[in-house]
Structures are given as structure tokens and as C-alpha cells.
TORVODO-795771 format. One record per residue (C-alpha): x, y, z; residue number from 0; residue in one letter. Coordinates in Angstrom, 1 decimal, decimal comma, always signed. Last residue first. Layout:
N
     east    north       up    nr   rest
        X        Y        Z   NUM      a
...
REM end
This chain:
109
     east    north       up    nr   rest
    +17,3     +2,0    +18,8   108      x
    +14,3     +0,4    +16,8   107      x
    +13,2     -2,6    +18,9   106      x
    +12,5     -5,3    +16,1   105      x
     +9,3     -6,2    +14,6   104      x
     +8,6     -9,3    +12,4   103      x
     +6,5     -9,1     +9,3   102      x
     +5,0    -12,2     +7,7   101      x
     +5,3    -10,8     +4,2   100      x
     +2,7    -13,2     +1,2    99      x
     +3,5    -10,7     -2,1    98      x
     +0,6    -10,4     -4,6    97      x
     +2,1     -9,3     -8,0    96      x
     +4,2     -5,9     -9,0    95      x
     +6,3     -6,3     -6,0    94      x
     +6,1     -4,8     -2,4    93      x
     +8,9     -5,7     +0,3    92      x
     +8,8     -4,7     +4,2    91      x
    +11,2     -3,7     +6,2    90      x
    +11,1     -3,7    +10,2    89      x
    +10,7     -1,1    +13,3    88      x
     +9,4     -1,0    +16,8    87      x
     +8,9     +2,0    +18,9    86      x
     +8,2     +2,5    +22,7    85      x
     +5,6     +4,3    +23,9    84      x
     +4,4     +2,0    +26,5    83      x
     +1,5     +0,9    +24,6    82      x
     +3,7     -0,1    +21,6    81      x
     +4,3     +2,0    +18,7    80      x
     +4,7     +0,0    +15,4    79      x
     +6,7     +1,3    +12,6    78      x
     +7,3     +0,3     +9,1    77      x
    +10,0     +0,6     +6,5    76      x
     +9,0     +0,2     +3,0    75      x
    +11,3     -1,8     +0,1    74      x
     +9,3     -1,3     -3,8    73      x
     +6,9     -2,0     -6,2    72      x
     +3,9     +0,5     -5,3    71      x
     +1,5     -0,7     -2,2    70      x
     -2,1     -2,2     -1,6    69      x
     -2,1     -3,3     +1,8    68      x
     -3,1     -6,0     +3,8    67      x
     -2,6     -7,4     +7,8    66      x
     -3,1    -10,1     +9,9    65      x
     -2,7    -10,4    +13,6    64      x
     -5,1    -13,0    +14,3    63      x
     -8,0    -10,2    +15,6    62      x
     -7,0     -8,2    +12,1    61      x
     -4,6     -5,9    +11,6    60      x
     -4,4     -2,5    +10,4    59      x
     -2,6     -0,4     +8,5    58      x
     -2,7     +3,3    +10,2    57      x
     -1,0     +6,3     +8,0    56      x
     -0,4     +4,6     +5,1    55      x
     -0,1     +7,8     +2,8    54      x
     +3,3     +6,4     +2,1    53      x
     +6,9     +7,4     +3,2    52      x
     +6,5     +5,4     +6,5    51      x
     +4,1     +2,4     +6,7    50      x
     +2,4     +2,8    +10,1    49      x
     +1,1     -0,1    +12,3    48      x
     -2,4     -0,5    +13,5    47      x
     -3,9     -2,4    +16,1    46      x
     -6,7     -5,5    +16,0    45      x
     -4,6     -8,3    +17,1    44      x
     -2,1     -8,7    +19,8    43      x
     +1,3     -9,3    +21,0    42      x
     +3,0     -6,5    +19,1    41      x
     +6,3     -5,4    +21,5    40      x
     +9,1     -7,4    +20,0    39      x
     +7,4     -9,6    +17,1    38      x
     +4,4    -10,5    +14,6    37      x
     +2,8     -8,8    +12,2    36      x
     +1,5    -11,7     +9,9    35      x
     +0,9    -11,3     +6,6    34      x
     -0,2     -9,2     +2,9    33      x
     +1,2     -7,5     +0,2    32      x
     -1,1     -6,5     -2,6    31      x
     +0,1     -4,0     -5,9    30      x
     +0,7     -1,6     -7,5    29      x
     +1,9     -1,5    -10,9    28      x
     -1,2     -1,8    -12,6    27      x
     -2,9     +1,6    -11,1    26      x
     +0,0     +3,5    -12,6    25      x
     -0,1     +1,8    -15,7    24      x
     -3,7     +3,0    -16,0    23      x
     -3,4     +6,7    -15,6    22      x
     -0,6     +7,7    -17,8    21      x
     -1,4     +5,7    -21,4    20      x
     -4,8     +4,9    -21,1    19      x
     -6,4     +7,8    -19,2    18      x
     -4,2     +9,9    -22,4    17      x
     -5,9     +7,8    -25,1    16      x
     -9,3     +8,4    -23,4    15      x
     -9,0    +11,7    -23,3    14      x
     -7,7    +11,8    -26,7    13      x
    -11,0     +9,6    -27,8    12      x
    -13,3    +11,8    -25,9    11      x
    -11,7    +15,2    -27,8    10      x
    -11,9    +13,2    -30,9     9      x
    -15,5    +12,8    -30,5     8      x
    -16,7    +16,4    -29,4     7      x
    -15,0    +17,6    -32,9     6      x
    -17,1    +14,7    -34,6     5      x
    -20,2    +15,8    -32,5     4      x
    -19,5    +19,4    -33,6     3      x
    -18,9    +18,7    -37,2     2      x
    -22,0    +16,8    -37,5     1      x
    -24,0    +19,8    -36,0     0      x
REM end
């Protein structure tokens, strides 16, 4: 019985030690970035935008325009789709700590 809840032990312990070591970092490293979407066709609160390359499908925005988003370090493109169909781009920048990124659309071509 000893041997068992020693054996059941160091499997919890290398669990734990492998959680630590590949699991974790990754949840440190990412991070907030947060703003203003503002520009070309988005004249309004309360939408979505999407963050291409990421499961981001629809970020949205708040009544003011405001937006947050927990993202990897790293340069994203987004896009906007207006009402008429039309398709607005920028770039957006995540870091390992809080980033403030007032956004500004342009007309992709």
C-alpha cells in the first residue's frame, strides 16, 4: 500500500513538473492589448473586427469603440467589414505586458 501511494506520488509530481515547464510559460507570454478602433468605414460602437491568423474570429467593441484581447507577442493584421461590404485593414502589435493600440483602419485595396 505504501509503495503504491509513493508510486502514485511521483507520477503527480512529474505531472506537475511537465504543467510547469510547457504549460505555464505559454499562458505567461500572452498577453492584453487594448484601444480605440477608429477610421475609414468604423463609425460606430458595438461591432466586431477580425484578427487574422488567430482564433479571433469577432473582437468586439464596446458602445465608445473600445476593444480587448488577450494575444501572443507579436504584429497581427485585422479586418473590419463595413455595412456596404467593403473591407478595411490595419496592424496591430502584441507584447509580453499590457499594450494601449488605438487602431486606425485603412481601405484595404
Amino acid at each position: 500500500m505504501v509503495g503504491a501511494v509513493q508510486s502514485f506520488g511521483r507520477q503527480v509530481a512529474v505531472l506537475l513538473i511537465a504543467v510547469t515547464t510547457f504549460w505555464v510559460p505559454r499562458l505567461a507570454s500572452a498577453s492584453l492589448v487594448y484601444g480605440v478602433l477608429s477610421g475609414g468605414g468604423f463609425h460606430h460602437g458595438r461591432d466586431t473586427f477580425k484578427i487574422l491568423a488567430t482564433r479571433n474570429d469577432k473582437v468586439p467593441t464596446n458602445n465608445r469603440r473600445e476593444y480587448q484581447v488577450v494575444l501572443d507577442p507579436g504584429t497581427y493584421r485585422i479586418e473590419y467589414t463595413d455595412e456596404h461590404g467593403a473591407k478595411w485593414t490595419a496592424t496591430i502589435r502584441a507584447e509580453s505586458s499590457p499594450i494601449r493600440q488605438n487602431i486606425v483602419l485603412k481601405k484595404s485595396s
